[in-house]
C-alpha positions in Angstrom: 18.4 18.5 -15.0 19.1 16.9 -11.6 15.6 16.8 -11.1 15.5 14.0 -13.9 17.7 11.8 -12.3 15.8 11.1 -9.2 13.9 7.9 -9.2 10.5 9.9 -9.1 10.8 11.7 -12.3 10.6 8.4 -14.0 6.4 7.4 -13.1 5.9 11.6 -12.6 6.5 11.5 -16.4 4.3 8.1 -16.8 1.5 9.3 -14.8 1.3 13.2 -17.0 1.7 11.0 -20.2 -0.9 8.8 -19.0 -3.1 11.6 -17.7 -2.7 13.2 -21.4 -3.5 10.0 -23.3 -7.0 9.5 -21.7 -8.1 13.1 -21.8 -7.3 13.1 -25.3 -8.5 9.9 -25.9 -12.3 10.9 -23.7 -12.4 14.0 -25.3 -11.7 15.6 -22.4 -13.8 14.5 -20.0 -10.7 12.5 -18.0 -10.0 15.5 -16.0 -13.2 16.4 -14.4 -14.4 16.3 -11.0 -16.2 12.7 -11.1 -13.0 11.2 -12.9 -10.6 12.5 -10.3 -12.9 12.1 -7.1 -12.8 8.3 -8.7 -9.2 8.4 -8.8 -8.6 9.6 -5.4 -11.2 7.0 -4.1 -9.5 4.3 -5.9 -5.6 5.6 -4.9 -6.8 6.3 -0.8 -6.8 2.8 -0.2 -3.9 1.2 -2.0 -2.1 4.1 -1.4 -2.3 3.8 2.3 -1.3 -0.3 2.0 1.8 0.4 -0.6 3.5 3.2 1.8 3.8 0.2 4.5 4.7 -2.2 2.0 7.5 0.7 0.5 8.9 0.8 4.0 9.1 -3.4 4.1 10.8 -3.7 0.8 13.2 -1.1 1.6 14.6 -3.3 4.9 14.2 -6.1 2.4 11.3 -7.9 3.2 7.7 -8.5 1.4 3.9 -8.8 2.9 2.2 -10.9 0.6 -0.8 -10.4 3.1 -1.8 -7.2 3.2 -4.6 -8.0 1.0 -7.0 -9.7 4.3 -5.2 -8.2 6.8 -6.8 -4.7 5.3 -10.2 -7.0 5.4 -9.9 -8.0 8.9 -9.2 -4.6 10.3 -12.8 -3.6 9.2 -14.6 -6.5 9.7 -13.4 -6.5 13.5 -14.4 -3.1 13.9 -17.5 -3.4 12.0 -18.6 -6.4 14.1 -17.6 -4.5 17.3 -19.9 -1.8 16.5 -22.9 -3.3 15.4 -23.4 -6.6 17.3 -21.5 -5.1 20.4 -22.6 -1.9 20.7 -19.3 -0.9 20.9 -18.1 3.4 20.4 -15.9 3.2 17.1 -12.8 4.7 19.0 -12.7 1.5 21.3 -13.6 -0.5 18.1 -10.9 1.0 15.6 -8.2 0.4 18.6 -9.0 -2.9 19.0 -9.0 -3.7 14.9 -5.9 -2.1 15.0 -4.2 -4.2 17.5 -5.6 -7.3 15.9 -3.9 -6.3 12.5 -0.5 -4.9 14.5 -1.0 -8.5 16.1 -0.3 -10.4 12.4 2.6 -8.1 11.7 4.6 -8.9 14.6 3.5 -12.6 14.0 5.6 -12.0 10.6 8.1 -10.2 11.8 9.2 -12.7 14.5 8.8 -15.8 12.2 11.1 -14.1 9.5 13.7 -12.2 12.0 13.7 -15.2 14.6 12.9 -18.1 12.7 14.7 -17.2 9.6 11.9 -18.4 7.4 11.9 -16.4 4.3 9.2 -13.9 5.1 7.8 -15.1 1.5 6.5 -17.9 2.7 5.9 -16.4 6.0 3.1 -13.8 4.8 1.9 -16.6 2.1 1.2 -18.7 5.1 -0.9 -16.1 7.1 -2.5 -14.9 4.0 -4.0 -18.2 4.0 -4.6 -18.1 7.9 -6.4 -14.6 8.3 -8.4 -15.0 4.8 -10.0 -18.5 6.9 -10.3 -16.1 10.0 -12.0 -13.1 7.6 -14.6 -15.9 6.4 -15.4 -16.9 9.7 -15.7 -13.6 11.6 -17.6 -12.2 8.6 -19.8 -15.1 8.8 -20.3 -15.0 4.9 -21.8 -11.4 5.2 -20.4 -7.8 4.7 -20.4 -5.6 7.9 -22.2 -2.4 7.4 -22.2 0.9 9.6 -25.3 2.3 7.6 -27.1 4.3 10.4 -24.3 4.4 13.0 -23.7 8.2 13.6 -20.3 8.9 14.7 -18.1 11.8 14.9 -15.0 9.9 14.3 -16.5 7.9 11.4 -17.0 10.8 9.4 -13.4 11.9 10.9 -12.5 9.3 8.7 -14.2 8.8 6.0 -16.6 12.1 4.7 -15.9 13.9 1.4 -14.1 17.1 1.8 -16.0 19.8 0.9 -15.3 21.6 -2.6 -12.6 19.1 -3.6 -12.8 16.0 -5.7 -11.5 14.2 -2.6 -12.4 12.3 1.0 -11.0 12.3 3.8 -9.1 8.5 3.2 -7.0 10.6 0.5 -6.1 13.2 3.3 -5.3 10.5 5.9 -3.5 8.9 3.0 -1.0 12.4 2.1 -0.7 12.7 6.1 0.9 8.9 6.7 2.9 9.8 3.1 4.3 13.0 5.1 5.3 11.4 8.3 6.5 8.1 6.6 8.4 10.2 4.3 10.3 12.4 7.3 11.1 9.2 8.9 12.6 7.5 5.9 14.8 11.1 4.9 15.2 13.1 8.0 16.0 10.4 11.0 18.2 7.7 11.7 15.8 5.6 11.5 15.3 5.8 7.7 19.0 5.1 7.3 18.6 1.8 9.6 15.4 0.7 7.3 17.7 1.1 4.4 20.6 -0.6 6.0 18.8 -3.7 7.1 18.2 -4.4 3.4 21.4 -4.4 2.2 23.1 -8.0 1.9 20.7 -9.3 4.2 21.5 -6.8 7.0 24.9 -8.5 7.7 27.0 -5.2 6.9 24.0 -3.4 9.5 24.6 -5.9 12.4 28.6 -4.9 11.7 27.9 -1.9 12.2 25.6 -1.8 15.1 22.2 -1.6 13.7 19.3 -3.3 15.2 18.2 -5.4 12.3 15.5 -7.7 13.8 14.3 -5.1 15.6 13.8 -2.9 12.6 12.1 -5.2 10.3 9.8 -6.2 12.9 8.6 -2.8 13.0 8.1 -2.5 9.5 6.1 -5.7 9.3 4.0 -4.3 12.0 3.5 -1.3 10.4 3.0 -2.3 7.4 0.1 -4.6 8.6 -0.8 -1.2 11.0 -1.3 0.8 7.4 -2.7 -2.0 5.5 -5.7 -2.3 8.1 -6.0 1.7 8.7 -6.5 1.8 5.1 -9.1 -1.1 5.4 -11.4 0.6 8.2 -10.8 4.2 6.4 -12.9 2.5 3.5 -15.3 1.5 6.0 -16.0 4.6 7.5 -15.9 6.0 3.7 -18.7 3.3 1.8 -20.3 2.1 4.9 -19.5 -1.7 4.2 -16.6 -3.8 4.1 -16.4 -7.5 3.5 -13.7 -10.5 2.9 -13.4 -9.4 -0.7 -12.3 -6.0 0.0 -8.8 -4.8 -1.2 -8.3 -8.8 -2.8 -5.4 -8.2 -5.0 -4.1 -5.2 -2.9 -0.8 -7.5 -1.9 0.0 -7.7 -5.2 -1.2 -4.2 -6.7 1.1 -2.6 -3.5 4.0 -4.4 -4.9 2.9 -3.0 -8.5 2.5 0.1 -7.2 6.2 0.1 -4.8 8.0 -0.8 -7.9 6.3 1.4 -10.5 7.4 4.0 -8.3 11.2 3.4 -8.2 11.7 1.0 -5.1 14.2 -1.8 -6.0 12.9 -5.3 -5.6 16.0 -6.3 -3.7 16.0 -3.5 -1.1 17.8 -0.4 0.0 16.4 1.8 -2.9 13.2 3.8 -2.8 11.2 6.3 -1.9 7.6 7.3 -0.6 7.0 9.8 -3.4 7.4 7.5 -6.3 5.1 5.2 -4.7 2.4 7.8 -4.7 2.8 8.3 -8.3 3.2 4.6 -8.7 -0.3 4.1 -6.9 -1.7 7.3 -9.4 -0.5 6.0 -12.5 -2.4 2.3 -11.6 -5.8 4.5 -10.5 -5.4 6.7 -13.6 -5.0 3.5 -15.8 -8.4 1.7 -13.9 -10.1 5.0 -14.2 -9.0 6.0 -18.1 -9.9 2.8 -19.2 -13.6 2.8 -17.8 -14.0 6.3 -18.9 -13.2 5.5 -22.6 -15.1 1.9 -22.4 -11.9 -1.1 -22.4 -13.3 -4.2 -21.3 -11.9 -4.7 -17.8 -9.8 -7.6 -18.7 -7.6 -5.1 -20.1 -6.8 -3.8 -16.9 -5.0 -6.4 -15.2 -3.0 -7.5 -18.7 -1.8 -3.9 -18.6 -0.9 -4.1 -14.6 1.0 -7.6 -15.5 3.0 -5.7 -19.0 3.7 -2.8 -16.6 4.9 -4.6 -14.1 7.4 -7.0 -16.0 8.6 -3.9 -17.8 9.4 -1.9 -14.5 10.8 -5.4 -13.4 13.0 -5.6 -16.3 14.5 -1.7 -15.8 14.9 -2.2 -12.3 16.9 -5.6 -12.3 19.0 -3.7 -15.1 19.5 -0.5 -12.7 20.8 -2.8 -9.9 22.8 -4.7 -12.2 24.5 -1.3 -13.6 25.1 -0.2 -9.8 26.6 -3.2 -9.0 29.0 -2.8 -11.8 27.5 -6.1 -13.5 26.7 -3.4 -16.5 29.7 -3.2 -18.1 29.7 -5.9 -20.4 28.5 -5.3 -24.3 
């Protein structure tokens, strides 16, 4: 029974019900190798961005643009490799530090400028989706026919398995994410700097700045891993690529128990929170809803977890005793 009072139990139950509903509902067919090697395409990537974005909201903070900074990653390292001839270690590095780069830029405008990091990440949103276009040049990059030992690292189907190797490296930054947030001090700084604004933290000695400005970085780091892991995985990667993934992380965070004003949450429930929105995309293709349905059903979902999480902060803040 204590089981069912952790916030994961909550979207585990959601994503076995929904699991249920559209193998019934296919006749079966939901829960077949195609159908889950979709969903474990579809939950590498968002995955990946909603663990940095978990870690962000925890110290209290939002990323509204993870969406192009998980474009640019790619794009830079595409271009590196194919107009500069460039080995796709020295290329990956390089996109990395470019996306690291916007994260810090984020974290130092909202830590030292005090500029709600809202409209921080609204503002470079704007900013790198301008630099996408123009580094892009109004074309996709595309590896096809680079050979490389680390692409395939990256992003080659394991064999046997309904799953690639962006699902692996997804699980893997789950893991360590998850021992930092449980097992180390730091974890209990993250969750610190969220609460009241990180005044009680500074009290008490905790680096506040310094910690959110990690998490900004890292959550741009994961965002544009998770952007160059689909590279290596279709080939091709473009300006368009993971639009709507600033949003659907938040989706995602929330779905899977983290509270939208900080403190709470965890790196399990936003796996199942990131499941439970592949499963939906997936089930609904597979039984043939129009794909307008999907983001109605993201936008019900959403306002519902919304609703259950304001009232769970509300009860643990004692404001739930009223009839």
């Amino acid at each position: 029974m204590r089981g069912l009072r952790r916030p994961e139990s909550g979207p585990l139950v959601g994503l076995l019900a929904l699991g249920l509903l559209f193998e019934i509902l296919s006749g079966g067919n939901f829960l077949t190798f195609p159908q889950l090697s979709a969903l474990a395409a579809l939950s590498a990537s968002l995955g990946m961005v909603a663990l940095g974005v978990t870690l962000l909201m925890i110290s209290g903070e939002f990323d509204l643009s993870v969406s192009q900074t998980f474009a640019l990653a790619p794009i830079v390292m595409g271009r590196l490799m194919t107009d500069l001839d460039w080995p796709a270690a020295a290329a990956l590095g390089l996109a990395l530090a470019a996306v690291l780069l916007v994260g810090l830029i984020n974290g130092l405008l909202t830590t030292l400028a005090r500029i709600p990091s809202l409209i921080v990440t609204l503002g470079m949103l704007f900013a790198v989706t301008s630099l996408n276009r123009i580094l892009a040049g109004g074309y996709p990059v595309q590896l096809y026919g680079l050979e490389s030992p680390l692409i395939r690292f990256m992003g080659e189907d394991v064999p046997a398995t309904p799953v690639g190797a962006p699902f692996l490296w997804m699980l893997s930054a789950a893991a360590i994410l998850w021992f930092v947030l449980e097992r180390i001090g730091y974890g209990n700084w993250t969750r610190a700097a969220g609460h009241a604004g990180g005044s009680v933290a500074r009290a008490m000695g905790v680096p506040v700045a310094r910690v959110k400005l990690t998490n900004f970085a890292l959550c741009a780091g994961l965002a544009g891993l998770a952007g160059c892991l689909q590279l290596a995985d279709f080939g091709s990667s473009g300006v368009s690529s993971g639009e709507n993934y600033n949003l659907l992380a938040i989706v995602a965070v929330v779905m899977g128990g983290t509270s939208l004003f900080g403190v709470r949450g965890t790196i399990l429930g936003t796996l199942l929170g990131t499941l439970i929105l592949g499963a939906l995309k997936t089930g609904l293709i597979l039984v043939g809803t129009r794909g307008e349905y999907y983001t109605g059903l993201i936008g019900v979902l959403l306002l519902v977890v919304a609703l259950i999480n304001a009232r769970a902060e509300s009860i643990r803040r004692g404001g739930g005793n009223s009839s």
